[in-house]
C-alpha positions in Angstrom: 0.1 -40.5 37.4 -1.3 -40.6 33.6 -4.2 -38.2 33.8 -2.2 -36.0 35.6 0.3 -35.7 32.9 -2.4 -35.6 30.1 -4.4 -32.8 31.9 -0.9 -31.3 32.6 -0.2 -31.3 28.8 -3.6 -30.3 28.2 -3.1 -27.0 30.1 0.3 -26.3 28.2 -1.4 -27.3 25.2 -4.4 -24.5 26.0 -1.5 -21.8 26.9 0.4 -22.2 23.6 -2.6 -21.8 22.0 -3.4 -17.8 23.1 0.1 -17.4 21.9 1.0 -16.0 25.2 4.1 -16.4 27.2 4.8 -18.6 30.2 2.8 -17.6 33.4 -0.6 -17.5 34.4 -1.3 -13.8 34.8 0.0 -13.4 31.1 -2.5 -15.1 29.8 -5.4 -14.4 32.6 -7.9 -12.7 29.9 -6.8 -14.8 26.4 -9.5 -15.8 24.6 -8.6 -19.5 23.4 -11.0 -20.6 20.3 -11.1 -24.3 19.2 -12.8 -25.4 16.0 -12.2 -29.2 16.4 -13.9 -31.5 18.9 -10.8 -31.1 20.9 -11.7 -30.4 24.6 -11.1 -27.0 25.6 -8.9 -26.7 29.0 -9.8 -24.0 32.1 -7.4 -24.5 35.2 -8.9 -23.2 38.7 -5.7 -22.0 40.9 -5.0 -20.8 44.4 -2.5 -20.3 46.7 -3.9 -21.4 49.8 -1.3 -21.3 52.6 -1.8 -24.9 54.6 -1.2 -24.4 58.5 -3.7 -21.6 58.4 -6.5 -23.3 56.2 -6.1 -26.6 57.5 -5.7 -24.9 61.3 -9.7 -23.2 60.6 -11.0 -25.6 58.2 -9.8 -28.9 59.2 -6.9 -31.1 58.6 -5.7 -31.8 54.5 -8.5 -29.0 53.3 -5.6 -27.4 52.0 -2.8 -29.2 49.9 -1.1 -26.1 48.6 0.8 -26.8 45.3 2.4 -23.6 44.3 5.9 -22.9 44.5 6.4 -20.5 47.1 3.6 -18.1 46.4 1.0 -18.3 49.7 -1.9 -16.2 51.0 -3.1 -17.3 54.0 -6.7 -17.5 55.6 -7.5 -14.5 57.2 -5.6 -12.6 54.5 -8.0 -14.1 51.9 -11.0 -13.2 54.1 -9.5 -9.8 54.6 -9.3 -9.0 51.1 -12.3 -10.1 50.0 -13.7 -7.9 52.8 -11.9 -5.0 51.6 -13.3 -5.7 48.0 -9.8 -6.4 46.6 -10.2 -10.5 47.0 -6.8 -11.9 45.8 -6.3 -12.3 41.9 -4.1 -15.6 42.7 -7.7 -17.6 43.0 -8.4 -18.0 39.5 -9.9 -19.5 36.7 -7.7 -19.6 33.2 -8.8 -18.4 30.8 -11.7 -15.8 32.0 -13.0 -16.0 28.1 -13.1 -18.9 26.3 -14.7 -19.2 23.0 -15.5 -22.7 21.5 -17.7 -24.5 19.1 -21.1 -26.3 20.1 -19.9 -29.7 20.5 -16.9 -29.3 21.9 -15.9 -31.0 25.4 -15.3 -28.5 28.6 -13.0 -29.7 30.9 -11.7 -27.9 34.1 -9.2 -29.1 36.0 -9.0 -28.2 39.8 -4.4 -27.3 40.3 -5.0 -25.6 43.3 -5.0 -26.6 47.1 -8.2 -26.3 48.1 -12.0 -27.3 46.2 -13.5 -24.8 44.2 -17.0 -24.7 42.6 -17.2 -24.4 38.8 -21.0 -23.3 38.6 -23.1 -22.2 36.1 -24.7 -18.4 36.6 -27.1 -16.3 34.4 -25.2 -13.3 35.8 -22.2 -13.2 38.3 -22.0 -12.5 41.6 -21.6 -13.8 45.2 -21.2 -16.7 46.7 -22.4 -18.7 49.4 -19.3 -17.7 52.4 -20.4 -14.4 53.0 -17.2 -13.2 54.0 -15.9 -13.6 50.6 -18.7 -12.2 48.9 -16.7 -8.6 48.9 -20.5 -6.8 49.2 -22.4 -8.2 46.5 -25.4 -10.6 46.4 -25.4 -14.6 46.3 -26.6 -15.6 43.2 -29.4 -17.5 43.6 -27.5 -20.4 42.0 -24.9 -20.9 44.6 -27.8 -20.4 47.8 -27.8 -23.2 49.9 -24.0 -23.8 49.3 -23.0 -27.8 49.1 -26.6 -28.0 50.6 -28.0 -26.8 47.2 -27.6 -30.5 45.1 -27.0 -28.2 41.4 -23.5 -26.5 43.7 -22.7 -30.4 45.1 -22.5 -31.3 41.9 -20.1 -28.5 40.2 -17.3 -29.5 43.3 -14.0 -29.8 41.7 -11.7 -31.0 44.8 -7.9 -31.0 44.3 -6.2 -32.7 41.2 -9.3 -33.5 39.9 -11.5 -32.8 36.8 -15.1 -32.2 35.7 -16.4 -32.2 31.8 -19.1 -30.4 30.6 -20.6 -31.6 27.5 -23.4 -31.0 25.0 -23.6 -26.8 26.3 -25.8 -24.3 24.0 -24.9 -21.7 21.5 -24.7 -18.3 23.1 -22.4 -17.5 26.3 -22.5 -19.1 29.4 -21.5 -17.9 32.8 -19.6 -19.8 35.1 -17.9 -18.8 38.8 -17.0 -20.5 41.9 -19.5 -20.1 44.5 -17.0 -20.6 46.7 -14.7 -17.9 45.5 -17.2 -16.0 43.6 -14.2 -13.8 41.9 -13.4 -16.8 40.4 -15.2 -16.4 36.8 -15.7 -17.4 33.2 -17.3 -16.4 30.8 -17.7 -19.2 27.9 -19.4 -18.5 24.0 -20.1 -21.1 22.5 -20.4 -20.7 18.5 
């Protein structure tokens, strides 16, 4: 599929760019500055483990991708519980800094849909049980009931493009997985 392989060479393009090495942890807090109207890249990952997602949340919610690398349901819940929620749901980069103009494009390669949300300041989320004891933000209340939330949904394999942001930094997190977070300066 085309926009799979642009966005695919998009995100290759992003990590060559930090000057880091292969792998997404290596490259979890890069800071990746553009100074051309070139759109700037942020991938949200997971590792959701299918039979038990799909068992509690209904068949196809998760269409795990990764190579071997699962966490399953109640782990996730578990660890978010225990306020260590797993590091494998992610957003890459967590800092991006870009100038005003420039397209923001994330791109959803995990298994399951994430929120990409815009914050004055981070926190939780609207699943309690992943909150791991703080608030929810008043921007994700409501969850997909809240129309601002519907609209930040990035499902699987797909993409959503913010354009036209304002100078200064900009806060975004999954209100789903509310560890999930970015923080975006825009010069």
């Amino acid at each position: 599929m085309r926009t799979y392989s642009t966005l695919l060479g998009l995100t290759i393009a992003a990590v060559l760019s930090t000057g880091a090495s292969a792998g997404a942890q290596n490259f979890s807090s890069s800071l990746i500055q553009l100074g051309s109207p070139n759109p700037v890249q942020i991938v949200a990952l997971d590792e959701c483990e299918p039979y038990s997602f799909n068992k509690n949340l209904g068949a196809d919610f998760c269409k795990n991708i990764a190579l071997g690398a699962t966490t399953s349901f109640d782990e996730l819940f578990t660890e978010a519980m225990q306020g260590q929620p797993d590091p494998n749901w992610d957003f890459e980069p967590d800092d991006v800094a870009m100038s005003k103009g420039t397209l923001l494009s994330v791109v959803n390669q995990g298994g399951e849909p994430h929120t990409f949300t815009e914050v004055k300041k981070f926190g939780g989320g609207f699943v309690d049980g992943l909150n791991h004891g703080e608030n929810t933000v008043p921007e994700c209340d409501r969850g997909f009931g809240n129309l601002k939330v519907a609209r930040t949904r990035i499902l699987q394999g797909s993409r959503l493009d913010f354009a036209g942001l304002t100078k200064g930094k900009h806060f975004f997190q999954c209100c789903i997985h509310p560890w999930m977070r970015v923080e975006v300066d825009v010069k």
